[in-house]
Kinemage of the C-alpha trace (Angstrom):
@kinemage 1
@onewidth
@group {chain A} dominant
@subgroup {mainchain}
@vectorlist {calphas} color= white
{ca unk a 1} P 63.704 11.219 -54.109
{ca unk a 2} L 64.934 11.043 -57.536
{ca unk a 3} L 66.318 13.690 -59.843
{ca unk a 4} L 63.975 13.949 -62.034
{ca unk a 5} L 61.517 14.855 -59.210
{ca unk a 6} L 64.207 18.206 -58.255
{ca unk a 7} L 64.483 18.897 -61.843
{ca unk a 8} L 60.142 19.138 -62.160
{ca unk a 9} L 60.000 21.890 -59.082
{ca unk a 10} L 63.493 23.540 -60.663
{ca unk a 11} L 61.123 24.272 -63.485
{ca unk a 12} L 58.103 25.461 -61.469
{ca unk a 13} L 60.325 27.606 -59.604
{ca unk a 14} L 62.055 29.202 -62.708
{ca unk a 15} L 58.429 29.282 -64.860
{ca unk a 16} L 57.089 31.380 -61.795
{ca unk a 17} L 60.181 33.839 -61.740
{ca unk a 18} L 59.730 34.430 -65.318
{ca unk a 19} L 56.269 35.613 -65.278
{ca unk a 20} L 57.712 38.248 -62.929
{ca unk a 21} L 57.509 41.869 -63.647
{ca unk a 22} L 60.638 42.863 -65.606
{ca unk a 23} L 62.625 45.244 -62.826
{ca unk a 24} L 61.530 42.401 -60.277
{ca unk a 25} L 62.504 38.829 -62.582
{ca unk a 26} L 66.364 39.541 -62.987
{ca unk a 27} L 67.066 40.442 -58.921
{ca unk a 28} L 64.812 37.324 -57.951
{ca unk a 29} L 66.190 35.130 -60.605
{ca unk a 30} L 70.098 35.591 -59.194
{ca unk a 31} L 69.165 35.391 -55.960
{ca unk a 32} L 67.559 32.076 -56.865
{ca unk a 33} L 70.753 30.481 -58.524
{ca unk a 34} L 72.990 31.915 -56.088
{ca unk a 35} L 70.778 29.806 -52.994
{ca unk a 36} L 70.923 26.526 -54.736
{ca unk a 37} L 70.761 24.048 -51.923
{ca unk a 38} L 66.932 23.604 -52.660
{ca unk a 39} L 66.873 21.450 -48.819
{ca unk a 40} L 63.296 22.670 -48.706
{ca unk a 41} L 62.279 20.858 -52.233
{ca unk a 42} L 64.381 18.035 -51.656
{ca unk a 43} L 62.524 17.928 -48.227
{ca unk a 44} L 59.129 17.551 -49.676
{ca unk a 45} L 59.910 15.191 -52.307
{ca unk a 46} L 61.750 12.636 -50.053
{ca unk a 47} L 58.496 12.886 -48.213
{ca unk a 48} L 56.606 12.251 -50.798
{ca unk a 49} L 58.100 9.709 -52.349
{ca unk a 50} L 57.945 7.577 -49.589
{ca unk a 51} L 54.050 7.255 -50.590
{ca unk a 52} L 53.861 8.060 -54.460
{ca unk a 53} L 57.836 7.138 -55.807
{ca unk a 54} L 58.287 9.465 -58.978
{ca unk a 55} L 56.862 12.834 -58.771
{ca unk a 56} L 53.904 14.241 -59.900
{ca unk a 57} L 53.511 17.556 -60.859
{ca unk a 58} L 51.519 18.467 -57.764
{ca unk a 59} L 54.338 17.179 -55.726
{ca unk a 60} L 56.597 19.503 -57.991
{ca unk a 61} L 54.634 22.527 -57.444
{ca unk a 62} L 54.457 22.474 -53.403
{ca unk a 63} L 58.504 22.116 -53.422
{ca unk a 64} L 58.516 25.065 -55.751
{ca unk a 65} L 56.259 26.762 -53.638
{ca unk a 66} L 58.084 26.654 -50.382
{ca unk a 67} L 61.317 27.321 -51.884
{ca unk a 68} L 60.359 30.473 -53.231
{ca unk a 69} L 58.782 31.461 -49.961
{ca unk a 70} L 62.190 31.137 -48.434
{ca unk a 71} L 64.335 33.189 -50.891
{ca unk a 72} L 61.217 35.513 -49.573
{ca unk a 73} L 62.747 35.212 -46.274
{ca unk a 74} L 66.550 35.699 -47.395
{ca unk a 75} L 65.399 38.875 -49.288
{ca unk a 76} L 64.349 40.347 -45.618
{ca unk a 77} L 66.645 38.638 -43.995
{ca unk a 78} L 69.490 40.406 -46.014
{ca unk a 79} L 67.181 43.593 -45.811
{ca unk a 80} L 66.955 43.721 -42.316
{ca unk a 81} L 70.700 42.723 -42.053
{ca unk a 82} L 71.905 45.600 -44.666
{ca unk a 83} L 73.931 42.340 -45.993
{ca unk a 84} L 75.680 43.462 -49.131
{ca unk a 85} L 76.430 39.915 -50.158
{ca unk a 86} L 75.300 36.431 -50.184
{ca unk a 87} L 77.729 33.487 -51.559
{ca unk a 88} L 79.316 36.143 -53.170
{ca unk a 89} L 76.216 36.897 -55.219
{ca unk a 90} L 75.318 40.504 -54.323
{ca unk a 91} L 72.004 41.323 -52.583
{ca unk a 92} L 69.049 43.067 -54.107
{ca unk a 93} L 68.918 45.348 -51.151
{ca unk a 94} L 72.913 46.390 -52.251
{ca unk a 95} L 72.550 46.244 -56.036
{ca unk a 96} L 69.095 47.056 -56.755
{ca unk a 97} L 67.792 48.871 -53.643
{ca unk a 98} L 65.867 48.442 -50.095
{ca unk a 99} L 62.970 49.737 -52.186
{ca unk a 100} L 63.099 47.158 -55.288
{ca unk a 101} L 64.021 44.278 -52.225
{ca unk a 102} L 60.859 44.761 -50.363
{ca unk a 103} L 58.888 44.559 -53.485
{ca unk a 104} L 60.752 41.564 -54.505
{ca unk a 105} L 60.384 40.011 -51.250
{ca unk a 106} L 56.492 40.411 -50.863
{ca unk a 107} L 56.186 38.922 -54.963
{ca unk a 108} L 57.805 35.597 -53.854
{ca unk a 109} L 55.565 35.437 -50.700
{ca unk a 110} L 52.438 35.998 -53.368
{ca unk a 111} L 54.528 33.196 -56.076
{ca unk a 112} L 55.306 31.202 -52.710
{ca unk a 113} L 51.164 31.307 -52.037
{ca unk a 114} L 49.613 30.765 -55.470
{ca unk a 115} L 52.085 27.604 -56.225
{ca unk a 116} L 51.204 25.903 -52.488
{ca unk a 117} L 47.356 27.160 -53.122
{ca unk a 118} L 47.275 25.466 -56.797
{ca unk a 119} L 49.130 22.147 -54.959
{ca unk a 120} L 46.012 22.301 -52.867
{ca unk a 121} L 47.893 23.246 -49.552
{ca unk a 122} L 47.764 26.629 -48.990
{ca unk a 123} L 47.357 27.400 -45.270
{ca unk a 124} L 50.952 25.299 -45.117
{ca unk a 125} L 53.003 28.584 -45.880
{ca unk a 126} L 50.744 31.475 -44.422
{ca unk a 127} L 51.044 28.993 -41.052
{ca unk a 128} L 54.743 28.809 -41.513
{ca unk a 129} L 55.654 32.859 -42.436
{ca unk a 130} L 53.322 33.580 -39.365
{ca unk a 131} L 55.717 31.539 -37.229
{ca unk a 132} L 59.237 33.017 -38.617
{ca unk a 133} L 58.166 36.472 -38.382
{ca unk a 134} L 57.029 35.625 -34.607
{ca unk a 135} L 60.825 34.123 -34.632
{ca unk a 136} L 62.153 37.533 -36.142
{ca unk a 137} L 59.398 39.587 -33.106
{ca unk a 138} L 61.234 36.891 -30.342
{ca unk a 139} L 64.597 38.155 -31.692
{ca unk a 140} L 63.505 41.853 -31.898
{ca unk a 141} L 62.520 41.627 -28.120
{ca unk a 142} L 65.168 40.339 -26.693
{ca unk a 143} L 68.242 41.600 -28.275
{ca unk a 144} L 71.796 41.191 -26.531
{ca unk a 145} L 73.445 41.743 -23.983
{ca unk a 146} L 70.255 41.199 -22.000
{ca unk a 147} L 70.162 38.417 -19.973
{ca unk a 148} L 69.081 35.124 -22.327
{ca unk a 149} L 68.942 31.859 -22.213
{ca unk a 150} L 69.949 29.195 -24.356
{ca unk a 151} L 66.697 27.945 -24.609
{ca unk a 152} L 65.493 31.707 -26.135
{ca unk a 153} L 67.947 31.576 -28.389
{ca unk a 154} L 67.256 27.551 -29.623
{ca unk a 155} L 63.216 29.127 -29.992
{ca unk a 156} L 64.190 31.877 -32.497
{ca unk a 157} L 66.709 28.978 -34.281
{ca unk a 158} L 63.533 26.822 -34.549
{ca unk a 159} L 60.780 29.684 -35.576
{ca unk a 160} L 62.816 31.283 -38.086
{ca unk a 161} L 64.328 28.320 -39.243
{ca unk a 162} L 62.818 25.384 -38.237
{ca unk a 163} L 59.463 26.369 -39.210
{ca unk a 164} L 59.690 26.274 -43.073
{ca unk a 165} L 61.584 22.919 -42.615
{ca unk a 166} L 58.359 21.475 -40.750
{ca unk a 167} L 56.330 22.954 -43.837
{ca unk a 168} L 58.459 21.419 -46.357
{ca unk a 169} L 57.321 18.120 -44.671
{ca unk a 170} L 54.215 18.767 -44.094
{ca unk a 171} L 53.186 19.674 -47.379
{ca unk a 172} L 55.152 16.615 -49.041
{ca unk a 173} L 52.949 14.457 -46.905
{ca unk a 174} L 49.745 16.437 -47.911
{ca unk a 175} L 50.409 16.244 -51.500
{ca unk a 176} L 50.651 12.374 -51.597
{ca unk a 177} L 48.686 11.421 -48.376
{ca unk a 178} L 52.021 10.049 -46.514
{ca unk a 179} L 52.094 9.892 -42.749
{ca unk a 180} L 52.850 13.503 -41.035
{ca unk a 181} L 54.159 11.966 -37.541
{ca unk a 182} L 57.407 12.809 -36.503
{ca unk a 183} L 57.551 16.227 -39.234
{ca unk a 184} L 57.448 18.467 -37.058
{ca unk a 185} L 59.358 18.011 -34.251
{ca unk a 186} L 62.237 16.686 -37.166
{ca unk a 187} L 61.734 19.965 -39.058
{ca unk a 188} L 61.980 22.331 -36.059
{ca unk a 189} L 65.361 20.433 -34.873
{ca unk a 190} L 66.853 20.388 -38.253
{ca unk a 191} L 66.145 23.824 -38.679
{ca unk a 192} L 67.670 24.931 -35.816
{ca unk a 193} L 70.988 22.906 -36.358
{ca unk a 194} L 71.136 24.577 -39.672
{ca unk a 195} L 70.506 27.950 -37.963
{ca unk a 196} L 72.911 27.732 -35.616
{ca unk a 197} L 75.514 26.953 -37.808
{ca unk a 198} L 74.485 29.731 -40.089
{ca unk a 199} L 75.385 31.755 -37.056
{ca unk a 200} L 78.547 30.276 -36.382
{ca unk a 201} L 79.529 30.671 -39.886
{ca unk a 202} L 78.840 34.491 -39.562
{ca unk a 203} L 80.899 34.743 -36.286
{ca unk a 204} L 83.285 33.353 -37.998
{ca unk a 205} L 83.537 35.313 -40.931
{ca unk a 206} L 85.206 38.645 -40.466
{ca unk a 207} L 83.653 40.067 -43.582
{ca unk a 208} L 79.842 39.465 -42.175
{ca unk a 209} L 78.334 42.854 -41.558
{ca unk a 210} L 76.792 41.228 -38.639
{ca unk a 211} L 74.899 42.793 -35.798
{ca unk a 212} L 76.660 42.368 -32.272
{ca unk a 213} L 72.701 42.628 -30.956
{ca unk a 214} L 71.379 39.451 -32.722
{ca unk a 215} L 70.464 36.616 -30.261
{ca unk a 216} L 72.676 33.889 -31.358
{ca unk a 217} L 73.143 30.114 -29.449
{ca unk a 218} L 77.176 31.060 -29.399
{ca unk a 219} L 76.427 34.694 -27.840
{ca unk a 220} L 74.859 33.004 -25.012
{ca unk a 221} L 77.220 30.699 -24.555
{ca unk a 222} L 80.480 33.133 -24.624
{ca unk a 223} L 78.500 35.292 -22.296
{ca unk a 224} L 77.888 32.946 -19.726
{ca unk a 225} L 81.995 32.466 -19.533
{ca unk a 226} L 82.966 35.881 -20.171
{ca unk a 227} L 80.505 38.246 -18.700
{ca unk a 228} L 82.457 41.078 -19.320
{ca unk a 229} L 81.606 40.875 -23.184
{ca unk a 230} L 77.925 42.628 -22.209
{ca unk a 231} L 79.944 45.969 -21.937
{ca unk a 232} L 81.523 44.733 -25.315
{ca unk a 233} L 78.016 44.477 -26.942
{ca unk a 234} L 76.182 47.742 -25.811
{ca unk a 235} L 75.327 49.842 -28.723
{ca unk a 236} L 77.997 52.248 -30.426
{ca unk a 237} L 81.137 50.112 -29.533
{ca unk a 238} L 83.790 50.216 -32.758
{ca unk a 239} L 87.786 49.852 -33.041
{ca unk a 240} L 89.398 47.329 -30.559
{ca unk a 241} L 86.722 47.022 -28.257
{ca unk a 242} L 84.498 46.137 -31.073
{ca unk a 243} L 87.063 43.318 -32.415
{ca unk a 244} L 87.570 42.216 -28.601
{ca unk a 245} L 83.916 41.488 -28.755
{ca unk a 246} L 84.261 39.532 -31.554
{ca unk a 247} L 86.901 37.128 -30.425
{ca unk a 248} L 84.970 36.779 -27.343
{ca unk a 249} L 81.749 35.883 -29.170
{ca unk a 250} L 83.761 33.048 -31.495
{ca unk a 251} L 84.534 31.406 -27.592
{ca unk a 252} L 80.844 30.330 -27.810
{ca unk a 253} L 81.510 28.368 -31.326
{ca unk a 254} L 82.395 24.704 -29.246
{ca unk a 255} L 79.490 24.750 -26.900
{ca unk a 256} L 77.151 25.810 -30.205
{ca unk a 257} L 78.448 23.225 -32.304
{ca unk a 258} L 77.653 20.338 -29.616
{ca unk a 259} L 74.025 21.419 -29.814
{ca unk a 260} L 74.100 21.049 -33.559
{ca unk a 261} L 75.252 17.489 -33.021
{ca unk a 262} L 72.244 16.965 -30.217
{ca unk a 263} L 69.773 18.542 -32.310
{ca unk a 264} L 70.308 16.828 -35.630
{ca unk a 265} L 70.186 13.202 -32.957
{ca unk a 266} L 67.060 15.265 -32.226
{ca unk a 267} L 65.938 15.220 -35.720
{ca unk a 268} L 66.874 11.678 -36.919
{ca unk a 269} L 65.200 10.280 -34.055
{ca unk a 270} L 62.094 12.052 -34.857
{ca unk a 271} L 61.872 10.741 -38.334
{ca unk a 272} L 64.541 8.234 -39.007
{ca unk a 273} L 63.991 8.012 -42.575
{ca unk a 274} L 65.301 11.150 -42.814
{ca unk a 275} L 68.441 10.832 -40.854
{ca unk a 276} L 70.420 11.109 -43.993
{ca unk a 277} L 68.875 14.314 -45.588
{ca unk a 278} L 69.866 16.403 -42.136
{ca unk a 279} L 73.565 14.714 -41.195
{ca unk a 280} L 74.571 15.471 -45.510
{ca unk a 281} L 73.501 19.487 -45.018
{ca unk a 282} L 75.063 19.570 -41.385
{ca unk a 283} L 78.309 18.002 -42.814
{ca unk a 284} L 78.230 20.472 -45.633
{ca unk a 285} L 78.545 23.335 -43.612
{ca unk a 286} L 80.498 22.227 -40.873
{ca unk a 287} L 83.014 21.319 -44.103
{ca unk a 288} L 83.057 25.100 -44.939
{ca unk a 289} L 83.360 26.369 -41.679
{ca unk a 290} L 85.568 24.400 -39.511
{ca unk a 291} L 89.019 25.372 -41.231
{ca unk a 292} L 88.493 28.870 -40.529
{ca unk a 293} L 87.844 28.281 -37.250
{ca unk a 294} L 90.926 26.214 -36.786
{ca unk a 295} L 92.768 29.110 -38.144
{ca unk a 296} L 90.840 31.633 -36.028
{ca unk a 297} L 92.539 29.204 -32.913
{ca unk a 298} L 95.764 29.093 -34.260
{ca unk a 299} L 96.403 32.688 -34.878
């Protein structure tokens, strides 16, 4: 994957923002360079370039296109979530609005569409949003403190997550005719490595607004050793009781974080050329996140 290849779909991205409507284009275009990982676009071109080295613009436009489809999905993710920050960039729900949000959530899904359609792969994203939003249904349905698995849990990681991962790949092996075996399975394990740590970062972060409902891998984990903390997750709970919860939930951290190791093994064996891609993103995180939970044990 080369630079020049990330620098092609930064441009497609940005050229699609900036034919937005003007109360739309300034809310999209910060919450654009406030997500900059771009693991999606780097996912398709290292696909791709295994076939076709250098990339073309069609290559370009599909990692453009499933990018923007996921700052879709952060848009109602922080919706949904009433989040009034993200990276310290604040939401358009908080700044601009729940109204001006939702609009600027379904215009990516329709810039998302048209770039993936004109890259001659559009069922690839209206496959993968019908998946997360099944993910976000799953979650819906089975909110704590009922009784949950891990496996649950690991199934809304991979559908919410996982899934536009998987399309990432997929499409960089449509746009260049490279081998799809192995994509899936490698995107719905990375995914849900990344997920999981999302939701350990959250846990760990005392500023999160949170929701002590959400199925997360760590809830089910502190649960299963501390089943008193279902009467510390029923609705209405605030003060002490609410912070007690808390500090239970963060016991489930160790058990999650082995699963991230296991899954992203998952991942590299399913498409070892991509080993690499998954262990830098999982590193970066677990580099943010691990000293506060070392100071979260030693307080």
């Amino acid at each position: 994957m080369s630079d020049d290849g990330l620098a092609a779909a930064e441009a497609m991205l940005t050229g699609a923002l900036d034919g937005a409507p003007e109360p739309l284009r300034e809310p999209c275009r910060r919450l654009a360079e406030a997500d900059g990982e771009r693991l999606r676009a780097r996912l398709v071109l290292a696909v791709a370039g295994q076939a076709w080295p250098g990339a073309s613009r069609r290559t370009a436009t599909a990692a453009a296109a499933v990018e923007l489809l996921h700052l879709a999905m952060r848009v109602r993710d922080d919706l949904l979530a009433d989040a009034p920050a993200r990276n310290g960039t604040p939401t358009i729900n908080a700044k601009e609005g729940p109204a001006v949000a939702l609009l600027a959530g379904d215009l990516l899904i329709g810039l998302a569409n048209r770039l993936a359609a004109a890259a001659g792969a559009g069922a690839v994203l209206g496959d993968a949003l019908t998946e997360v939003c099944a993910g976000h249904t799953l979650a819906a349905d089975n909110r704590l403190p009922a009784d949950l698995s891990a496996a649950t849990a690991l199934r809304i990681a991979q559908l919410r997550t996982g899934t536009l991962l998987a399309a990432a790949g997929r499409l960089g092996a449509i746009v260049t005719g490279a081998p799809e075996d192995g994509l899936r399975d490698y995107g719905l394990a990375a995914g849900a490595a990344l997920h999981v740590l999302d939701d350990v970062r959250d846990l760990l972060d005392d500023d999160a607004p949170g929701d002590p409902g959400i199925v997360t891998l760590p809830a089910v984990h502190a649960i299963a050793a501390h089943p008193q903390l279902r009467r510390l997750l029923r609705p209405g709970v605030t003060g002490a009781e609410r912070e007690r919860g808390r500090d239970l939930l963060r016991t489930g951290v160790p058990a999650a974080l082995t699963t991230v190791d296991e899954l992203t093994d998952r991942a590299a064996a399913a498409r070892p050329d991509l080993a690499d891609l998954t262990k830098k993103y999982r590193d970066s995180r677990l580099a943010r996140l691990l000293p506060r939970y070392r100071a979260l044990l030693s307080s």
